[in-house]
Backbone as JSON, one array per atom type, in Angstrom:
{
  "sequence": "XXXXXXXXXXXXXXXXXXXXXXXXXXXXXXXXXXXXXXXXXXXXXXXXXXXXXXXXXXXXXXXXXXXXXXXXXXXXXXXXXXXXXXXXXXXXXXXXXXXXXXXXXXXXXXXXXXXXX",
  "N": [[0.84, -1.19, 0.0], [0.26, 2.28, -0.95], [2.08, 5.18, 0.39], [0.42, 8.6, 1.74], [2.05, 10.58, 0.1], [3.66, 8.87, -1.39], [1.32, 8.5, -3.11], [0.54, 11.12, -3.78], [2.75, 12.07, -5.46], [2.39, 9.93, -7.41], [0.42, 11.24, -8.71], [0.47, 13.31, -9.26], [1.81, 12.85, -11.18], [1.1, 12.03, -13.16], [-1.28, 13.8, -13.76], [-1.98, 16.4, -16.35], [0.34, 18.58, -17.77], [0.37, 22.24, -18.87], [0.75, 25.27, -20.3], [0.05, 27.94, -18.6], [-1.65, 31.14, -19.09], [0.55, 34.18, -19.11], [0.85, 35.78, -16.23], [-1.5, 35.47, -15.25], [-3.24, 34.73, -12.48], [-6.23, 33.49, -11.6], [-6.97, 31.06, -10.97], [-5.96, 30.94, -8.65], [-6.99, 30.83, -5.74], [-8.2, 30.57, -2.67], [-7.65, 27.57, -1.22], [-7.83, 23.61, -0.48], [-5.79, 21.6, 0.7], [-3.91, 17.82, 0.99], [-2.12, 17.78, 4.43], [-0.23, 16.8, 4.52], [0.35, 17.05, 1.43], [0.79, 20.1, 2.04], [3.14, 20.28, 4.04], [4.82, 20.07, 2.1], [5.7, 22.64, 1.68], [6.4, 25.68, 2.24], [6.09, 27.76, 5.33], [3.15, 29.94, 6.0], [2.32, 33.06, 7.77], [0.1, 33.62, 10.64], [-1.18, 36.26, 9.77], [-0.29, 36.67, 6.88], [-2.31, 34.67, 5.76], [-4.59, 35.41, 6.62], [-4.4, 38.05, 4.81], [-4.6, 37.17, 2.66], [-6.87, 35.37, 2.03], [-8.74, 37.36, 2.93], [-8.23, 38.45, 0.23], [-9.13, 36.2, -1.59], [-7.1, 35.03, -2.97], [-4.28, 33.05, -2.71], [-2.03, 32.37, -0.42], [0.48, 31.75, -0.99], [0.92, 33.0, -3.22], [2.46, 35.46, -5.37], [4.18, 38.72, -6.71], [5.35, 37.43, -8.99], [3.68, 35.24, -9.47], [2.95, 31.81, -8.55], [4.57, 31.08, -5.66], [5.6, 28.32, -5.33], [5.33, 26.56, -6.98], [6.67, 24.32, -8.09], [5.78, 22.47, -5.99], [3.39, 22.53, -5.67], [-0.26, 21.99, -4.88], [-2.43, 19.31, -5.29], [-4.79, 19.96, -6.18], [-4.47, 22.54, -7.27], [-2.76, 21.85, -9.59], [-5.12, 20.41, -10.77], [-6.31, 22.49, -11.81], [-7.7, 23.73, -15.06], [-7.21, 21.07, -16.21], [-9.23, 19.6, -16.68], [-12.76, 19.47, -17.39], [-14.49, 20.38, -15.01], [-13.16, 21.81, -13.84], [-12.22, 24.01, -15.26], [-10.02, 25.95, -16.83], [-10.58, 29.79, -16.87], [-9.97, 31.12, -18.93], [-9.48, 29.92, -20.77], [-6.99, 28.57, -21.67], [-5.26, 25.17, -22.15], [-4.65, 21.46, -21.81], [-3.06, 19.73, -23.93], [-3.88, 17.44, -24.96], [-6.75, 16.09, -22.03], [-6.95, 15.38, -18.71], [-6.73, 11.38, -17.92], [-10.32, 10.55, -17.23], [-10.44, 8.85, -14.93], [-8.5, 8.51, -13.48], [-8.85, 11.5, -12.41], [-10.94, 10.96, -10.87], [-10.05, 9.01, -8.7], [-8.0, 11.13, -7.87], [-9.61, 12.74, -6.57], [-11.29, 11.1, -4.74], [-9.24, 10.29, -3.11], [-9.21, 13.31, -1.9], [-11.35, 13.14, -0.22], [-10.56, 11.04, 1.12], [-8.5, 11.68, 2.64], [-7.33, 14.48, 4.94], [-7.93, 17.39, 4.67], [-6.58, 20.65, 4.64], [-6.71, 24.24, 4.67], [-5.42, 26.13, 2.74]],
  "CA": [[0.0, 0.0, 0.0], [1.43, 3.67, -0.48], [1.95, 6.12, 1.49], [0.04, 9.5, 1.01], [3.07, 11.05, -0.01], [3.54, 8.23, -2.54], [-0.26, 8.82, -4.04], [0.51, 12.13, -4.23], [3.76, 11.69, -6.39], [1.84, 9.36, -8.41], [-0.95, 11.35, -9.14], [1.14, 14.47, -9.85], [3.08, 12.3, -12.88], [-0.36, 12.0, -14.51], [-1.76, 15.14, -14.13], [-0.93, 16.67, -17.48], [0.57, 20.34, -17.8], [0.05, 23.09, -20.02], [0.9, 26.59, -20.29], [-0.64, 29.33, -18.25], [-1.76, 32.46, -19.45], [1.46, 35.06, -18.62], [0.55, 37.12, -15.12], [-3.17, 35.07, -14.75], [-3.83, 33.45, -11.07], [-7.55, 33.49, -11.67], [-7.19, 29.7, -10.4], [-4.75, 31.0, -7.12], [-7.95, 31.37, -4.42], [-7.95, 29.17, -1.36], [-8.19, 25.95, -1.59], [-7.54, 22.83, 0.36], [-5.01, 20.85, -0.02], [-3.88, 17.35, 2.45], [-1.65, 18.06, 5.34], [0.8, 15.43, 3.62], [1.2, 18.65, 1.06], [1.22, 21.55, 3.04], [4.15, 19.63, 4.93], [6.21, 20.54, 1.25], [5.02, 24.04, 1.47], [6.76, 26.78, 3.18], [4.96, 27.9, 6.34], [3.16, 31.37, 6.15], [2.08, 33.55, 8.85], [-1.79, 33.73, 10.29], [-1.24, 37.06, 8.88], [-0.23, 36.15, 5.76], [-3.13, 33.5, 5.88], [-5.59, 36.27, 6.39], [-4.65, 38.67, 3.89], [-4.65, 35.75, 1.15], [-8.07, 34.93, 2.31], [-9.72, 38.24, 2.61], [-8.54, 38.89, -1.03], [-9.9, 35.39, -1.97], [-5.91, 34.68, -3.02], [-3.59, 31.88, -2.04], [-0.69, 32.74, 0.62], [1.37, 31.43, -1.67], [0.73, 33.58, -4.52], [3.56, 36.53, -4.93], [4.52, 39.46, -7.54], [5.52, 37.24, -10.1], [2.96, 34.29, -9.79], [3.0, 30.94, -7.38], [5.79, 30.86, -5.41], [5.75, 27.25, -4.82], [4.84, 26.02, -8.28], [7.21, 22.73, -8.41], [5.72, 21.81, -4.98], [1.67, 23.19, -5.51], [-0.96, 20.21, -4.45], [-2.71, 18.32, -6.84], [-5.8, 20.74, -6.96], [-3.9, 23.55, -8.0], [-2.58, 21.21, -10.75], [-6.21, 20.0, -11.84], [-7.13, 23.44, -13.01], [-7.4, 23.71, -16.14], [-6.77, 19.7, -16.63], [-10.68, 18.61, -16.51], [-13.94, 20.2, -17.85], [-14.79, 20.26, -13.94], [-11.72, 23.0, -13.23], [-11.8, 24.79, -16.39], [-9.93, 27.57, -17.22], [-11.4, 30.72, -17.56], [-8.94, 32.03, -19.99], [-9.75, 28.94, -21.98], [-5.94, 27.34, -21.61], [-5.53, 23.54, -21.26], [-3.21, 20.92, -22.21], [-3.62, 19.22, -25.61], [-4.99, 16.08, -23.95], [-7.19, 16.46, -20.41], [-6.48, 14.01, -17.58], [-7.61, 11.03, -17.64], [-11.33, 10.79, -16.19], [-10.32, 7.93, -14.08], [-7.26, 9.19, -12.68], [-9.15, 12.71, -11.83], [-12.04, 10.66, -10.03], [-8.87, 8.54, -7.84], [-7.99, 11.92, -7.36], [-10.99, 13.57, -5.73], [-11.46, 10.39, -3.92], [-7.77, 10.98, -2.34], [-9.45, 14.4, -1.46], [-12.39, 12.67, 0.11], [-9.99, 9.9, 1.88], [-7.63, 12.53, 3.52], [-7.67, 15.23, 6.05], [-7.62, 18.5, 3.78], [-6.54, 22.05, 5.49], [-6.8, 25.73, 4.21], [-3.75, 26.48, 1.77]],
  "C": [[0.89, 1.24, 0.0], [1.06, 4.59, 0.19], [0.81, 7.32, 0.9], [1.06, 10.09, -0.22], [3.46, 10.23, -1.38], [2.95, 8.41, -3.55], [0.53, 10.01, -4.77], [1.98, 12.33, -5.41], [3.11, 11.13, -7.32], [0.99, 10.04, -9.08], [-0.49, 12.45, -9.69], [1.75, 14.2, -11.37], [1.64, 12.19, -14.37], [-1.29, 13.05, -14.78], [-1.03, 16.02, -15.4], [-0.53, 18.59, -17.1], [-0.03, 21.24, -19.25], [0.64, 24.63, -19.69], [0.17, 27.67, -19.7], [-0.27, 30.62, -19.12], [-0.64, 33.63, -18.59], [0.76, 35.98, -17.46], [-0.61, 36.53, -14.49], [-2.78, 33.94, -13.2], [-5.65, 33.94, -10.75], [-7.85, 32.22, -10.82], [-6.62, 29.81, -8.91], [-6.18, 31.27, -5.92], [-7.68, 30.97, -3.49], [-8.8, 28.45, -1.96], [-7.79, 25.22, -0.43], [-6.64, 22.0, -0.25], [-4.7, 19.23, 1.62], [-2.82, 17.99, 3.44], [-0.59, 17.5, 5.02], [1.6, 16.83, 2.62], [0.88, 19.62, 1.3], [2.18, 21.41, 3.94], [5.14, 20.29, 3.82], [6.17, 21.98, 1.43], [5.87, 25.03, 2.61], [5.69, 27.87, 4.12], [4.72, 29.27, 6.43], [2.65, 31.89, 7.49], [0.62, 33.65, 8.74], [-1.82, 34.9, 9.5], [-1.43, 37.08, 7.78], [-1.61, 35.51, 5.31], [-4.19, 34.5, 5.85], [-5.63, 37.24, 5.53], [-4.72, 38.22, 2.58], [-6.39, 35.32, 1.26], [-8.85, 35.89, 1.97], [-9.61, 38.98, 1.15], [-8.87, 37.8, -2.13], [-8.43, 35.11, -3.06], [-5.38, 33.51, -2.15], [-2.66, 32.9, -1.52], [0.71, 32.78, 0.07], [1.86, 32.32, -3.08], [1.55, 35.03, -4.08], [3.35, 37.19, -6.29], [4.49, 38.76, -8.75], [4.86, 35.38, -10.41], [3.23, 33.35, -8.38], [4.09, 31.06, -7.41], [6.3, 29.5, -5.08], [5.08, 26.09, -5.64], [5.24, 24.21, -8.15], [6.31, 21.99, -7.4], [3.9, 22.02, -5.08], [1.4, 21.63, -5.34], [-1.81, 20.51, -5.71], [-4.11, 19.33, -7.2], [-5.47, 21.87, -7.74], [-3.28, 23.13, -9.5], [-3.77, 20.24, -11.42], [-6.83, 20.93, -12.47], [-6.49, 23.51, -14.08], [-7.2, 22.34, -17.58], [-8.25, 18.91, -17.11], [-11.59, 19.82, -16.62], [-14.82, 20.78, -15.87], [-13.82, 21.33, -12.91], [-11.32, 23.93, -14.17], [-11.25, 25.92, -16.06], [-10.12, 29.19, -17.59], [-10.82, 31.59, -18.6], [-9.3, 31.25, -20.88], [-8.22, 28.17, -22.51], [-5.91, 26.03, -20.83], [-4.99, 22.96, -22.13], [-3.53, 20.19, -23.16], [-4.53, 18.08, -25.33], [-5.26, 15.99, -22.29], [-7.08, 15.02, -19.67], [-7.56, 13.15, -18.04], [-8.76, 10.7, -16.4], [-11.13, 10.1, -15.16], [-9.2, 8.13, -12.86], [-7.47, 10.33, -11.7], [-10.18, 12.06, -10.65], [-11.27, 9.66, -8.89], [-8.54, 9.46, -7.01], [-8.85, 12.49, -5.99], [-11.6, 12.41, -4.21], [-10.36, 10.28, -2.73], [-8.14, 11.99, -1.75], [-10.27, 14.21, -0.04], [-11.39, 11.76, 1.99], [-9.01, 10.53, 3.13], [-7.9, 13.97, 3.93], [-6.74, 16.52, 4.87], [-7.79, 19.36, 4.54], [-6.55, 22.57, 4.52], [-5.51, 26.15, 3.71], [-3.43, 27.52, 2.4]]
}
């Protein structure tokens, strides 16, 4: 059986990429992510945490986009991937995850203890 930590490696290799729109975090709000990754994540302040919130922004999100891109959790890497996270710019990766993989996903979401990015 794997670990979370495992999953989440695994599930990251199949999530496909694509190109963001230059400057756009339309997708950067709060979210949840597990506790498993917010462990990779560099730790912000409640401060921090509240002015990311009350502008309906991630904590994470800086001047020149996510600051913690390589390491983001897997929801931040399903926008844009699935008709269910679309893009509102209308970028997305030549071929969208597969459905089976995204619904593994969500069930991973379901299965583990998700905090406030």
């Amino acid at each position: 059986m794997m670990t979370n930590i495992q999953t989440i490696q695994f599930f990251r290799k199949r999530i496909p990429s694509f190109v963001c729109k230059p400057g756009c975090h339309d997708c950067c709000g709060p979210v949840t992510a597990s506790s498993e990754e917010m462990s990779l994540l560099p730790v912000k302040t409640a401060e921090e945490h509240d002015v990311a919130l009350a502008n309906l922004d991630c904590p994470h999100l800086g001047q020149d986009g996510c600051e913690v891109y390589a390491e983001r959790p897997l929801i931040c890497r399903l926008f844009g991937t699935t008709p269910r996270l679309a893009c509102p710019n209308g970028h997305r990766p030549d071929v969208m995850i597969d459905p089976r993989i995204e619904e593994k996903i969500h069930q991973f979401f379901l299965a583990t203890r998700q905090v406030l990015v």
